[in-house]
C-alpha positions as CSV (number, residue, x, y, z in Angstrom):
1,X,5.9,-48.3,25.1
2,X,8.4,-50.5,23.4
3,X,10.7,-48.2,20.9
4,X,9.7,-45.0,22.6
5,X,12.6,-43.2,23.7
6,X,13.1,-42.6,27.7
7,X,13.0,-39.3,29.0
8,X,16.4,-39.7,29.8
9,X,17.3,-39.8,26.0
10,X,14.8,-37.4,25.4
11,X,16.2,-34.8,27.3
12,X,20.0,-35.8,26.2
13,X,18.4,-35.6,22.4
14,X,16.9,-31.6,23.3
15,X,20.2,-30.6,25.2
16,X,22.5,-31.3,22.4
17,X,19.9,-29.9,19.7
18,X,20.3,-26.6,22.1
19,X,23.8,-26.3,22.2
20,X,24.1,-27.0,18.1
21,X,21.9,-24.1,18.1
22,X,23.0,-21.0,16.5
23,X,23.6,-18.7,19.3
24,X,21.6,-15.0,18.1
25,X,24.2,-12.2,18.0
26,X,22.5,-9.4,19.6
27,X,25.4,-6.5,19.0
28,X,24.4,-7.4,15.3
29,X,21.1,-7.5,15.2
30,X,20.6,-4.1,17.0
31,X,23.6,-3.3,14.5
32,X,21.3,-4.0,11.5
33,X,18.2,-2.9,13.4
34,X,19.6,1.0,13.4
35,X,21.4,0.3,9.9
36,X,17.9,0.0,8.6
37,X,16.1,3.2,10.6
38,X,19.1,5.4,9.0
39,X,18.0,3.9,5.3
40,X,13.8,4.3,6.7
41,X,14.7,8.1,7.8
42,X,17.0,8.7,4.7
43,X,14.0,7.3,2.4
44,X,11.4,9.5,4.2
45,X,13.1,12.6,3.8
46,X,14.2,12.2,0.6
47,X,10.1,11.6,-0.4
48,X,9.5,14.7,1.7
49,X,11.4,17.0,-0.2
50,X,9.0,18.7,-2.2
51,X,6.7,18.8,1.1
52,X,9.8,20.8,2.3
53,X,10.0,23.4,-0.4
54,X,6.2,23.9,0.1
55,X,6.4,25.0,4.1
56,X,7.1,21.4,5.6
57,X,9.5,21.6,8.5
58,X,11.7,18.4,8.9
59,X,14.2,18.3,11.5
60,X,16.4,14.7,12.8
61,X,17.1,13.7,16.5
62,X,17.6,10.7,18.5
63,X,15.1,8.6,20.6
64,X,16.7,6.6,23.3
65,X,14.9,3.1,23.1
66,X,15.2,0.5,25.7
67,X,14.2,-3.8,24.6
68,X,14.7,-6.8,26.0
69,X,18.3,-8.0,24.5
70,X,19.3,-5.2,22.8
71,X,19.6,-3.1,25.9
72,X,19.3,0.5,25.5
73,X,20.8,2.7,22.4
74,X,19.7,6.1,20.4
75,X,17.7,5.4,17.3
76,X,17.0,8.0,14.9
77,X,13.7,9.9,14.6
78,X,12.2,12.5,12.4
79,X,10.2,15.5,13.4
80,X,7.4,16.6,11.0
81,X,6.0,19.6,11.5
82,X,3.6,21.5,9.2
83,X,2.5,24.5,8.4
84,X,0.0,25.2,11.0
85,X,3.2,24.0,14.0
86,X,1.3,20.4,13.9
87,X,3.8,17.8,14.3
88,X,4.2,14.4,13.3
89,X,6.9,12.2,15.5
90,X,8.7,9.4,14.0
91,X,10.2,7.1,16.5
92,X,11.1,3.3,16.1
93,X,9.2,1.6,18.9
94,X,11.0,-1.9,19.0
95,X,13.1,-4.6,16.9
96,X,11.6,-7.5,18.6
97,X,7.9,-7.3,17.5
98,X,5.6,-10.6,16.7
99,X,5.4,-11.0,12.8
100,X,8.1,-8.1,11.5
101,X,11.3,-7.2,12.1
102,X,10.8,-3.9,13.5
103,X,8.6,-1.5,14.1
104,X,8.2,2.1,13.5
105,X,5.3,4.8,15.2
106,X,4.0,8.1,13.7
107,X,1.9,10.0,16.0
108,X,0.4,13.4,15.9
109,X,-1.7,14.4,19.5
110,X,-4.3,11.3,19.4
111,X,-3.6,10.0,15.9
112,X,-1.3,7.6,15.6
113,X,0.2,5.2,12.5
114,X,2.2,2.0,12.9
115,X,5.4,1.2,10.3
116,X,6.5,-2.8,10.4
117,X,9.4,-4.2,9.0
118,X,8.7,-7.2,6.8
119,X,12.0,-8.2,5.2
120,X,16.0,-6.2,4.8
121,X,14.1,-3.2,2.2
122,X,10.3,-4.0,3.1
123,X,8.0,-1.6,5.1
124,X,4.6,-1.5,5.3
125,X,1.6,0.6,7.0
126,X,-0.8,-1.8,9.5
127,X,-4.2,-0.1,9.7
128,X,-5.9,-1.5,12.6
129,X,-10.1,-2.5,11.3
130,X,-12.4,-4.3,13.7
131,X,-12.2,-7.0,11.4
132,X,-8.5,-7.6,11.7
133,X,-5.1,-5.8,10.7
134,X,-4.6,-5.1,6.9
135,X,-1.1,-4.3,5.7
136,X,-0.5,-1.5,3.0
137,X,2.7,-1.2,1.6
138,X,5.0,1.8,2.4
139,X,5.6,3.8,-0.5
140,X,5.8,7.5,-1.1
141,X,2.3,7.7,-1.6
142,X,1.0,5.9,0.9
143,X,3.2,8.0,3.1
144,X,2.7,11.2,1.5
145,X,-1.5,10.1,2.3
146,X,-0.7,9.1,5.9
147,X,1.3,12.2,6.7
148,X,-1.9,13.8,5.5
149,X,-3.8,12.3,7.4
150,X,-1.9,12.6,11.1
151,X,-1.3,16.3,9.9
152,X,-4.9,17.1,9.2
């Protein structure tokens, strides 16, 4: 074992490589985090508009949210309702989520939608198939089919 380092070294080596470490700023990313549900909401209602002049009810509030790290703090939500009183909730779900950088539910009763956060301006759909997750993008559209969908 000649030229191996000890585990001495080792754990020396792994201690310093910790502490050089950029330290993650939680204030900022929760910061960022509800900077980019105000920009989410702001785009949703602004695609919803001509929903709105046909009956569509749209109304804002806060949902307090609670995550490992960022503690607890009020995240803004959407309220959808249609014209039959079926409503559609909006509520971010979570910053820390495995493969995104955020996440964002839609549910209606039983039916429910997932938004993820893929990059600073990038949301998508996931559509859960037996044969894995597929990832639509979000676009007013694909929203406009969604809301549909949860308000049919």
């Amino acid at each position: 074992m000649a030229g191996n380092k000890t585990l001495i070294e080792l754990l020396r080596e792994k201690k310093a490589e910790k502490k050089a470490e950029k330290a993650i700023d939680w204030d900022a990313r929760r910061s960022e985090w509800l900077n980019a549900l105000r920009q989410l909401i702001r785009t949703l209602k602004q695609w919803l508009k001509p929903a709105i002049q046909e009956g569509l009810k749209v109304e804002d509030y806060s949902a307090t949210i609670t995550e490992d790290y960022l503690g607890t703090y009020e995240a803004p939500a959407l309220r959808i309702t249609g014209p039959d009183s079926r409503t559609v909730s909006v509520e971010a779900k979570a910053r820390n989520v495995i493969g995104a950088k955020g996440r964002v539910d839609l549910y209606s009763g039983p039916k429910k939608a997932i938004l993820v956060r893929y990059g600073p301006s990038r949301w998508g759909i996931a559509i859960q198939h037996t044969r894995g997750l597929e990832k639509v993008e979000l676009t007013q559209d694909t929203f406009s089919e969604l809301l549909a969908d949860l308000l049919e």
